[in-house]
C-alpha positions as CSV (number, residue, x, y, z in Angstrom):
1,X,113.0,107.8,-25.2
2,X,111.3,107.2,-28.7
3,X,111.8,109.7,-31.6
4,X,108.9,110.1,-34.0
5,X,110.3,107.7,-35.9
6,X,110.1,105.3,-33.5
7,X,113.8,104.5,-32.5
8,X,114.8,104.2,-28.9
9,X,117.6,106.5,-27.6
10,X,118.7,105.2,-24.3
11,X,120.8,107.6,-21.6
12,X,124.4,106.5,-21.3
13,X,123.9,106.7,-17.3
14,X,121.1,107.5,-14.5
15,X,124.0,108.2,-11.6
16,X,123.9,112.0,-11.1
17,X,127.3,112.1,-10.5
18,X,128.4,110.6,-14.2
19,X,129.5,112.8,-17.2
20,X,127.1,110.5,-19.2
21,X,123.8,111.3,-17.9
22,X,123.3,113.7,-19.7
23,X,124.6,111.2,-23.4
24,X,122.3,108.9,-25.3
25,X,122.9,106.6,-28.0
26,X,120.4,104.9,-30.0
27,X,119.2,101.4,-28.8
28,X,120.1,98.8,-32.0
29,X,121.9,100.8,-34.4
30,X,122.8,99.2,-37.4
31,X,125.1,100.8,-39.9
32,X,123.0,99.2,-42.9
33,X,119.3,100.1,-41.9
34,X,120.3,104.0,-40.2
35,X,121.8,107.0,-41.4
36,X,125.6,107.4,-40.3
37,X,124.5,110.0,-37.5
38,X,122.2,107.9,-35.8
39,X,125.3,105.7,-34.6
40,X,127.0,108.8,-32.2
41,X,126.1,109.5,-29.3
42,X,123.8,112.8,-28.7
43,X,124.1,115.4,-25.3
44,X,120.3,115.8,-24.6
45,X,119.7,119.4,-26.3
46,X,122.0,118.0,-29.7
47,X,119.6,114.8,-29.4
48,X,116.6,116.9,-29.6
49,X,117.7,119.5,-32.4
50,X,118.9,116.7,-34.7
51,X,116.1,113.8,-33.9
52,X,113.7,115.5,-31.7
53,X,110.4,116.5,-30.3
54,X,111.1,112.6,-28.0
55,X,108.3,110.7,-26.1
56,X,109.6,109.2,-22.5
57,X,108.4,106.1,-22.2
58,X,108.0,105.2,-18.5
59,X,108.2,101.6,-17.2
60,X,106.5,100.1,-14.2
């Protein structure tokens, strides 16, 4: 997913069955050019409070 500032957040884990699907972290963090926060990981309704309203991107 994309925030509105344009930074990917990708989901830890598609399996159903994993404790991570429902995680993100943010695709390329780096420390120098993001705030702190940006480098945890998020549960989807923490992800959207703090960096929301998201866009899904969906591939082929």
């Amino acid at each position: 997913m994309y925030d509105l500032d344009g930074y990917v957040w990708v989901r830890q884990s598609c399996d159903p069955a994993s404790t991570l699907r429902d995680s993100w972290k943010m695709l390329g963090f780096d420390p120098d050019n993001h705030a702190p926060e940006c480098g945890g990981v998020y549960l989807t309704p923490h992800l959207l409070d703090a960096w929301g309203p998201v866009t899904e991107v969906r591939r082929g």
